[in-house]
ROVEX-924206 format. One record per residue (C-alpha): x, y, z; residue in three letters. Coordinates in steps of 0.001 Angstrom, whole numbers, plus 500000, padded with zeros to 6 digits. Example, Ala and Ser with C-alpha at 12.3 -4.5 7.8 and 13.67 -1.06 7.14 Angstrom:
2
512300495500507800ALA 513670498940507140SER 
***
This chain:
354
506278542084509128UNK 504318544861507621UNK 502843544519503927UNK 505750546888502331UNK 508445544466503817UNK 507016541184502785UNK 506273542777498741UNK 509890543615499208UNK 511527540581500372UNK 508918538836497792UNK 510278540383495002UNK 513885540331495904UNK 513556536270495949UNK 511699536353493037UNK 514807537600491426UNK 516765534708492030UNK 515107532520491354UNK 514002530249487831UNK 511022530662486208UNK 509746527491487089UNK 510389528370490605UNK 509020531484490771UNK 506041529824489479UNK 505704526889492380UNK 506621530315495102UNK 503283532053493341UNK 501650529502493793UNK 502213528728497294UNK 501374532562498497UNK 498446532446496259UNK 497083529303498334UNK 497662530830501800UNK 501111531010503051UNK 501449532651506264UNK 504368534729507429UNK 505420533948511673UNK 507587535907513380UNK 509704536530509826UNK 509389532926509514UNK 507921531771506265UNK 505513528730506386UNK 503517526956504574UNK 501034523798505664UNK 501842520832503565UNK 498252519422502861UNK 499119515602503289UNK 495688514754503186UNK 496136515139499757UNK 499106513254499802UNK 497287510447500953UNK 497979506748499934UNK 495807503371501077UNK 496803500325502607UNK 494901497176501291UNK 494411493719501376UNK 494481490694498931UNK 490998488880499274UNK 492090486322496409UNK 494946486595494791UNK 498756486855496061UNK 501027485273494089UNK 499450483651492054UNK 498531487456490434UNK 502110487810489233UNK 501232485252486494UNK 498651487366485150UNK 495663486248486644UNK 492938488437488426UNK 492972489418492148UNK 490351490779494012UNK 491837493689496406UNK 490390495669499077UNK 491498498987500033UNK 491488499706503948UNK 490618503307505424UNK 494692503501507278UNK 496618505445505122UNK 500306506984504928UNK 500879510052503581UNK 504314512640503090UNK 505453515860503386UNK 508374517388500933UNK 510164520236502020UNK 513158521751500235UNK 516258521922502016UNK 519623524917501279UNK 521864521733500781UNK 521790519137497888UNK 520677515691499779UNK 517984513610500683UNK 516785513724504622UNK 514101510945505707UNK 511775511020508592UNK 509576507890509015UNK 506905508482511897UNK 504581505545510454UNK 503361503220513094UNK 504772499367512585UNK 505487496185514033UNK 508337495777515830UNK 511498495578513449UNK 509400496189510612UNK 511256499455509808UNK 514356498283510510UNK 514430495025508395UNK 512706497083505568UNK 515510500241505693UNK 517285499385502363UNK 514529498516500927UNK 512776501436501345UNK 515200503801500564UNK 516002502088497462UNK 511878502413496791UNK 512458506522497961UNK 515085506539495352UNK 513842505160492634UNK 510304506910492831UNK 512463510521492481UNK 514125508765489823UNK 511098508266487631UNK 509894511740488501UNK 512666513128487864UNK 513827514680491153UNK 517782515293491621UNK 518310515374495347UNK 521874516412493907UNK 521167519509492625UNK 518462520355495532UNK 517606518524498952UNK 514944517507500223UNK 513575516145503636UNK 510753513883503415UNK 508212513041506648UNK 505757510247506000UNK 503264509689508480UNK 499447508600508614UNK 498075505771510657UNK 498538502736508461UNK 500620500372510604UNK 503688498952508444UNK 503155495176508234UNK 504292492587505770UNK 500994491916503765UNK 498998495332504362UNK 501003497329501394UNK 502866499597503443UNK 505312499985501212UNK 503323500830497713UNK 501386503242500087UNK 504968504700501212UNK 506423505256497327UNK 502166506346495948UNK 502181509172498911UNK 505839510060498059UNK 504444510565494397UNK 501545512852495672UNK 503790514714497759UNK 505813515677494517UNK 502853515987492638UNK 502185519182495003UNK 505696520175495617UNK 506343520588492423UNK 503283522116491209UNK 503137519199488773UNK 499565517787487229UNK 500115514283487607UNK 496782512129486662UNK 496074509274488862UNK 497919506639486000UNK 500885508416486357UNK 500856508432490332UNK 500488504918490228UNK 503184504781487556UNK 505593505920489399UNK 504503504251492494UNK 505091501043490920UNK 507968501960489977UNK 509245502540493712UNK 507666499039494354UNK 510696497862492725UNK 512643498563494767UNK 511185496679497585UNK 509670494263495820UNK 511693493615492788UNK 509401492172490236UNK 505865493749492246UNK 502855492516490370UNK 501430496136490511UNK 498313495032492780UNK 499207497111495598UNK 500589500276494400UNK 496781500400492569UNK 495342499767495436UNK 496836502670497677UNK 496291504602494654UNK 492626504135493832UNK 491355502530496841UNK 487650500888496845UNK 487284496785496109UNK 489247495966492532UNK 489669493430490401UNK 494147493512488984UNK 495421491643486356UNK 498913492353485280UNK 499503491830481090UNK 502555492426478895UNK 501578496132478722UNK 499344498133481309UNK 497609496188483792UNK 493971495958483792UNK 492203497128487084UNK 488431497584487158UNK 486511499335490069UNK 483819496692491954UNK 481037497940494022UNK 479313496161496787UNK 475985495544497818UNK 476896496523501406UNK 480034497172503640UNK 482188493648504290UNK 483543493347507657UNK 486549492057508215UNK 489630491588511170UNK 493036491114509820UNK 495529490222512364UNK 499546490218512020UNK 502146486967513071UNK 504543490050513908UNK 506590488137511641UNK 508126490646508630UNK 508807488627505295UNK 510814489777502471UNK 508690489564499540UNK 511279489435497174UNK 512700486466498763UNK 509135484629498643UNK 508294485310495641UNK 511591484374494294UNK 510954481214496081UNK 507960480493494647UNK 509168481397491157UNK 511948478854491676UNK 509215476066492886UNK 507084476806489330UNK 510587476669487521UNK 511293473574489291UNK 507577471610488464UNK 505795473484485952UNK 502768470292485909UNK 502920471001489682UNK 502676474981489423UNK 500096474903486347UNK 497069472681488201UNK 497378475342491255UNK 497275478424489126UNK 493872476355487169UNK 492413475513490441UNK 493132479475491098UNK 491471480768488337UNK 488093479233488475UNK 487780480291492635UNK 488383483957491587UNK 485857483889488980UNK 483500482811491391UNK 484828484360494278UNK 483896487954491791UNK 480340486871490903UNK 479988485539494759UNK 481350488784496151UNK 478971490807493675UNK 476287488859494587UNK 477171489704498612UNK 477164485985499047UNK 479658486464502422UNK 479009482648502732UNK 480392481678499407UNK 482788484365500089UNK 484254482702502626UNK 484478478948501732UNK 486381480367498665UNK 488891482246501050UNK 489289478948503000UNK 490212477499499459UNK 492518480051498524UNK 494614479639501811UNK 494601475767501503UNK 496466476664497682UNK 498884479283499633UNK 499570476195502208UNK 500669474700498848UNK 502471476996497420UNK 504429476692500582UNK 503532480581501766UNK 501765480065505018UNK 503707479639507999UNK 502592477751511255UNK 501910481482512575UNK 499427481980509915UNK 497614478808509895UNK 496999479171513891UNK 495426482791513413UNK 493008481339510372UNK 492091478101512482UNK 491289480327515270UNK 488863483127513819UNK 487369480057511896UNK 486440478646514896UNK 485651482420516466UNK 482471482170514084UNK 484709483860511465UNK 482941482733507758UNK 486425482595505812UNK 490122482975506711UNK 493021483472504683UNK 496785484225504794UNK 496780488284503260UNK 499615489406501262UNK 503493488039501209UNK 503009484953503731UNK 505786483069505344UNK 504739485773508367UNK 502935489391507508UNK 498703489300507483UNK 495636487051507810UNK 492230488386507002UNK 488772486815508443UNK 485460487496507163UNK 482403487772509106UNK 478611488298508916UNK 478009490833511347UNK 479503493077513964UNK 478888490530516921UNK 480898487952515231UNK 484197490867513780UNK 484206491618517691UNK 484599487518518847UNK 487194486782515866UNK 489020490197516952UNK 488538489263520717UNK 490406485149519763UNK 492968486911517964UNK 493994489021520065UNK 494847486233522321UNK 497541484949519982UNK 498283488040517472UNK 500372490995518835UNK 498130493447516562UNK 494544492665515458UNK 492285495267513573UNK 488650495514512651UNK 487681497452509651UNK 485080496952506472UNK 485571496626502834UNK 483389499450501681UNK 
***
């Protein structure tokens, strides 16, 4: 297409269409579209759609109650591309890895999460479709926050699509928002998370929750491992809800015991005490066990990259199936726990808390 052509067929579009629009069309020829074969096209830059998964070092459930978690951030990622489509309607493609039946079982949910993130954005797939594609190489599991890192790269993708200056509040905003949706009453942990990524300490409150940014005195290693079990998490933590509702002297000396092993478990993890670390994590799951969250799936992974050489094991995230996370010292020991687990686990990964 020669230059004369394109100016032409530029400006006759132009015409048509709303300010705002014209605006977002600007903008995309100003940052490099490229015209194929009469074809107009224009790379969606989902790296900077980018979302984290994580994982709860101490923490999961008993965070709803506003107490502190500690959360690490894992490298995996999903991200999304938005493209605009002539019809009103909203088109899904979901090419994220995941455990068997994970995407199936988690369908409604996460098109109710899909929905409601537009919703709070403000995006009427009535009045113009779109056709989302979220990909990235965070494998969907119950307990690695696949789904706040689904609904927090949906929120980036719009960010861009729309030409929009979302700050990174307002991203997670509306990604806990789409937590809803799959997690009815989410306690906000892991839509921060794939937000900000890094090690942080989450507390919900009555307003905004408070999140603070840790730093570590070197890289953690861990191997988290899955049951290949998917849990609902609104069913468990309903469960456990109705269990506190239930016994409230019961509930109220496991949330105590909680709250002093996170304090420590901050000044210990601060302190790169990885030994401390771990008996704390070991304390944490024996609470979970209690809480009735762990699942004879779980407890066989943690017993076995204890006795791997692993320094600390924990159920990670939902429970009742999903995640277990193992600490250890160095990179011999990550490789034995990884090599033990992967005798019993149908997906075991090694990464660091960095």
């Amino acid at each position: 297409m020669s230059q004369v052509d394109f100016r032409g067929r530029l400006v006759k579009m132009l015409s048509i269409l709303s300010k705002k629009e014209q605006g977002r069309w600007l903008y995309m020829v100003m940052s490099g579209m490229v015209y194929n074969n009469d074809t107009m096209t224009n790379p969606f830059p989902t790296d900077k759609t980018r979302a984290f998964g994580k994982l709860i070092l101490f923490g999961e459930h008993f965070v709803v109650y506003k107490v502190p978690a500690l959360v690490g951030a894992v490298s995996a990622y999903t991200d999304c591309t938005l493209e605009y489509l002539d019809t009103p309607g909203l088109e899904v493609v979901d090419n994220r890895p995941a455990v068997p039946k994970y995407k199936e079982q988690k369908y409604e949910e996460g098109m109710e999460a899909i929905n409601l993130t537009l919703n709070h954005l403000g995006v009427d797939t009535k009045q113009r479709g779109i056709k989302l594609t979220f990909g990235g190489d965070l494998c969907c599991a119950s307990g690695i926050g696949a789904s706040a890192a689904q609904v927090v790269s949906l929120a980036r993708a719009v960010n861009i699509a729309e030409s929009r200056s979302l700050n990174e509040d307002e991203i997670n905003a509306a990604g806990y928002e789409g937590e809803k949706g799959y997690h009815g009453t989410p306690s906000g942990i892991d839509n921060t998370a794939a937000t900000f990524g890094g090690l942080l300490r989450f507390q919900r409150t009555d307003g905004a929750p408070i999140f603070e940014k840790k730093s570590l005195p070197s890289p953690i290693r861990i191997v988290y491992a899955s049951t290949g079990i998917t849990a609902s998490t609104t069913k468990v933590v309903g469960d456990v809800r109705a269990k506190k509702e239930a016994d409230e002297t019961w509930f109220s000396n496991l949330l105590d015991q909680y709250k002093v092993l996170v304090e420590e478990g901050q000044k210990a993890v601060e302190a790169g005490d990885l030994v401390t670390v771990g008996k704390l994590m070991d304390q944490n799951h024996a609470l979970l066990q209690e809480l009735t969250v762990s699942c004879k799936e779980l407890d066989d992974l943690v017993a076995a990259a204890r006795s791997a050489g692993a320094i600390g094991a924990k159920m990670s995230g939902t429970g009742r199936g999903g995640l277990m996370v193992a600490l250890a010292p160095d990179e011999a020991v990550q490789n034995a726990v990884a090599s033990a687990l992967e005798a019993l686990a149908p997906q075991v990964w090694k990464t660091t808390f960095a």
